[in-house]
Phi, psi and omega in degrees: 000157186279194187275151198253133198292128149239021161203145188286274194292079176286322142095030191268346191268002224261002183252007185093020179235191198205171199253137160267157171303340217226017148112357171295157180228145199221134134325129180294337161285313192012177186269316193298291230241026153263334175315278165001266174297350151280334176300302191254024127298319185286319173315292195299318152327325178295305181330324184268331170293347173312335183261015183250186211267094140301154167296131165358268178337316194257340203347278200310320185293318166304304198291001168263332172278330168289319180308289193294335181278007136312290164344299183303308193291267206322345162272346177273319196301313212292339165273331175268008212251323184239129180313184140036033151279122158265099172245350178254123188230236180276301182325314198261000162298309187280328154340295179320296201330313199289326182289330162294318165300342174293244193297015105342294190299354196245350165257175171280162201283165203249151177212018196174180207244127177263127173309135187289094190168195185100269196259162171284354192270316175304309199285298193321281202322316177295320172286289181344317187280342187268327182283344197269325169297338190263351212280294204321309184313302199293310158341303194266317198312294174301344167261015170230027175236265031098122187269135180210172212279193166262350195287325165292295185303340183296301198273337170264001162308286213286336156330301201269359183266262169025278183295304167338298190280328171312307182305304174321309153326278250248319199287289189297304208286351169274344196096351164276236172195180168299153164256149185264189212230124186241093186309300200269050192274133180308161178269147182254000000 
């Protein structure tokens, strides 16, 4: 890893560029450092579903699977953050999988398009996830300028699947359901 700030307001940024991990400077729009920050907007978001009230039942089990995709995403920042880094890898591709499959198996089947919404912890979860597809966006965008590994896009596909079946998980573990997509709604 490159050197770790030991001081913030540094002012080096102050022309519109910003420090790469690997000591380069890039304009602050660049494709790398809007990834970046969609990457660690989505971080900060768990963070704030971190604070809300689980259900009981699931508390513990959720808050070691939120926890670790912080960990994750911040190895992700820390790769798009350096060129030709590698830090995120199959293994943590395959982590989701299994958690998807977990908690899938555990809802009921989708028969409609579901709304983004229900418990408040399920709506954060439903935001996370949207930002984590624009993370996803950012991604593919910066890799079809820029050779970058497969495991970041790989990993916030499967992210942005995830938080979906969380949110839903987390609807039902409340005593509640999907709120559904009400297709035939009368013309006002």
């Amino acid at each position: 890893m490159g050197n770790r700030l030991t001081q913030i307001a540094t002012r080096t940024g102050d022309t519109g560029e910003t420090g790469l991990g690997d000591g380069s400077r890039v304009f602050k729009d660049h494709l790398r450092v809007c990834a970046m920050g969609d990457v660690d907007e989505l971080n900060s978001h768990i963070g704030l579903l971190l604070t809300e009230v689980f259900p009981p039942s699931v508390e513990a089990e959720l808050k070691v699977i939120f926890h670790q995709i912080q960990h994750d995403l911040f190895d992700l920042g820390g790769e798009l953050c350096i060129p030709n880094f590698e830090l995120l890898k199959e293994e943590h591709v395959l982590r989701l999988d299994g958690y998807l499959e977990h908690y899938n198996a555990q809802l009921p089947k989708l028969a409609e398009f579901i709304l983004p919404g229900g418990t408040r912890i399920a709506a954060q979860a439903h935001i996370c996830r949207t930002i984590c597809r624009r993370a996803e966006r950012s991604i593919v965008a910066l890799g079809n300028l820029e050779v970058i590994n497969d495991a970041p896009r790989q990993y916030t596909n499967r992210l942005s699947d995830l938080l979906f079946v969380l949110a839903r998980f987390l609807n039902l573990s409340s005593g509640g359901s999907d709120v559904l997509w009400n297709h035939t709604k009368a013309l006002r």
